[in-house]
Each structure stands twice: as C-alpha cells, then as structure tokens.
C-alpha positions, 0 to 999 in steps of 0.5 A: 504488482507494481514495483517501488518506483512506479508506487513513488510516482502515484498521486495521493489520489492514486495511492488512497485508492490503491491503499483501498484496494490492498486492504481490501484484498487483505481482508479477504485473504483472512477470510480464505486464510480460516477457511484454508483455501490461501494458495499464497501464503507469502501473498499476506505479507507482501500486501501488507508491506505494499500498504506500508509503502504506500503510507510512507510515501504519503506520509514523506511526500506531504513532509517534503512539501512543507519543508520546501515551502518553509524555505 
C-alpha cells in the first residue's frame, strides 16, 4: 500500500479509482470473513481508513480550490 503522502499526491481520477478498488476489495473480504477464510483480520480496517483517506483529500482538495479562487 502506498503511504499517505503518495495517496495526497493522486489525481482525482486516480483516486476514484483507487477508491474503487478498495471497495472492491472490501467487499470481497466480507465474503471471506463469513466463510472464515481472512488471513488478516487488521486488513479490514486498514482499507476502510484508506477509502476514508482518499475521500477527505478529495473532499479537501475541491474545498482548496474554491477558497483560492474566491480571492
């Protein structure tokens, strides 16, 4: 996994589809959560704090802009 800085420095593009990704991932690790077959169990949170991340920079980057642009 890529670390914090390197997941500031994607593009929105980049990020959607890394978000993607994670939720796919997420998804399936339910799947093997009920069958018993996670070799992780840490792994779940990890992704879903990684997702988070991902939305927040989004989310800050597009507030970013438009703060500088008002000025």
């Amino acid at each position: 996994m890529k670390t914090k800085k390197e997941d500031k420095k994607l593009t929105k593009d980049q990020s959607e589809k890394k978000i993607l990704k994670l939720k796919k991932d997420l998804f399936n690790m339910r799947f093997k959560k009920v069958n018993g077959q996670v070799n992780n169990p840490a792994e779940f949170n990890l992704i879903k704090k990684n997702i988070a991340r991902l939305y927040s920079n989004l989310k800050g980057s597009k507030w970013q802009k438009k703060l500088w642009k008002g000025k």
